[in-house]
N, C-alpha and C positions, 0 to 999 in steps of 0.2 A: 752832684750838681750837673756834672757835662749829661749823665744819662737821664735827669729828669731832665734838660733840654733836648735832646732828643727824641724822647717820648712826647713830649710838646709837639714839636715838629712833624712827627709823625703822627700826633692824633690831628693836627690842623690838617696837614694835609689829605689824610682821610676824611675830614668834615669838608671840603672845598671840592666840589663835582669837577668832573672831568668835563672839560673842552667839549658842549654839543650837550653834554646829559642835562634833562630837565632838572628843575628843581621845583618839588610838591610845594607852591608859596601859599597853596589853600586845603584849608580843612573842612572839618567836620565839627560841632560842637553841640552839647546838649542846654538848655533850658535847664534851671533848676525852680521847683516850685513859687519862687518871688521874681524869674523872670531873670535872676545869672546867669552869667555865663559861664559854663565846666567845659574846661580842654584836657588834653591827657599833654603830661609833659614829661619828659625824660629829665632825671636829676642826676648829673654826673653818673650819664651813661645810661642809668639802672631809670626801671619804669616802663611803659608809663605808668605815672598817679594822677590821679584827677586833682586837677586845679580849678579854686576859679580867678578868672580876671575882675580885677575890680579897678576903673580909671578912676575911684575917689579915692583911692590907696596911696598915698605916695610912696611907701616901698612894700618889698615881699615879704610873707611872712611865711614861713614852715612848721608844719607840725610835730611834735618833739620824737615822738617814735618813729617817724622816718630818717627827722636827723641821726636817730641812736643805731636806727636799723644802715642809714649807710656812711657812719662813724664821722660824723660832718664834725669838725673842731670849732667852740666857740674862739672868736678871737676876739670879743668886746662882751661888756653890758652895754642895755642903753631904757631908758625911760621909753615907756609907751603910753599913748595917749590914748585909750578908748572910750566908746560912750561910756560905760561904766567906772569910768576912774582911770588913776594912773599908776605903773603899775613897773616895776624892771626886769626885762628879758633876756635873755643871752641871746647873742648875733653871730650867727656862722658864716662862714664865705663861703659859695656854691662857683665853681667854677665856671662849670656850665648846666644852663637851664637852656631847654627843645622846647619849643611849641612846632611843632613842621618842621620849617625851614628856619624858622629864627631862634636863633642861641645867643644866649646875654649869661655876662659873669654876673651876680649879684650879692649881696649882703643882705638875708636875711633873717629877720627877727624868728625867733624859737617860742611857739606858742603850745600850749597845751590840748593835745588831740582832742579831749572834751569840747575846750571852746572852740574848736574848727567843725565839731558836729553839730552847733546850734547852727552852722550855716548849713550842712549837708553832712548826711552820714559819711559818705564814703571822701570826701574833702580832705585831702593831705599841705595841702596849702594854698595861697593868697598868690596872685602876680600881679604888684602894682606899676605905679609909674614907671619905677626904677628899671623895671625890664620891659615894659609898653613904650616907652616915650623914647628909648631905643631906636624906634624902627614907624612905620607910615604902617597902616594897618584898616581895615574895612572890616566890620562887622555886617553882614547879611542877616538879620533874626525873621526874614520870609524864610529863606532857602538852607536857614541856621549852617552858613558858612562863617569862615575868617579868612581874610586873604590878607597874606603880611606883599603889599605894593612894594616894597623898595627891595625884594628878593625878586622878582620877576621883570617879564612882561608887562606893557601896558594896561591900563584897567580895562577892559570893556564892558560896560555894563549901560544896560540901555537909558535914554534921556531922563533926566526927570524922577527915575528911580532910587537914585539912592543921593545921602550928602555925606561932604566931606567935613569934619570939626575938626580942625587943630587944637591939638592938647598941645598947652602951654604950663611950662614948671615952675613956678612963681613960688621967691619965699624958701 
């Protein structure tokens, strides 16, 4: 116990920049053929795998061969709701998920790599609300950046060019 607090300790504090050092609060992202968004994400450490963000997602979802490849423990079932019907997944606890600069613990549902390739071959998982609504965030799809705003600096970004939507978690 005492030394898996200490390893806590000591991974925060290697997660938390030194006094002066910047923090990368923006990326890079690709388009996927319908116009998604794909990030690379680090999952408890290991990665990156290609994600996409989805803001009509209310939580995340993983694909079962990554959870098996980095030994993720279910700790529930739960009902899932898809277009296609309803359906029960196992739910792991991810401790930490990286997009950049932003790391969220999450509980995510365990889907089947198949159905994550009808979104995209190379797709390892979903990142919904549960780790977007986290943090203030900017999607650019001219300059295909993401800029997570409440890890940095002020926005600057010229008049008129872009808007702000507040995501709201309702329900």
């Amino acid at each position: 116990m005492v030394i898996r607090w200490y390893l806590s300790v000591f991974c925060l504090a290697a997660a938390v920049p030194a006094y002066g050092e910047t923090v990368n609060t923006e990326l890079s992202f690709r388009l996927d053929p319908q116009g998604g968004v794909v990030v690379l994400a680090a999952v408890q450490g290991a990665g990156p795998f290609p994600f996409l963000l989805d803001t009509g997602s209310s939580h995340s979802a993983i694909s079962d061969d990554l959870a098996r490849e980095l030994a993720l423990r279910t700790i529930a079932r739960a009902d899932l709701q898809t277009s296609t019907g309803r359906t029960v997944v196992a739910v792991v606890d991810i401790e930490a998920v990286s997009v950049g600069a932003a790391t969220s613990r999450i509980q995510a549902s365990v889907l089947a790599a198949m159905a994550l390739r009808v979104i995209g071959a190379d797709i390892r998982g979903v990142l919904g609300r549960d780790f977007l609504s986290v943090h203030h965030f900017t999607i650019d799809y001219s300059r295909r950046r993401l800029r997570w705003d409440d890890l940095g600096e002020g926005l600057e970004w010229p008049i008129g060019k872009s808007i702000r939507v507040r995501l709201v978690e309702e329900d």
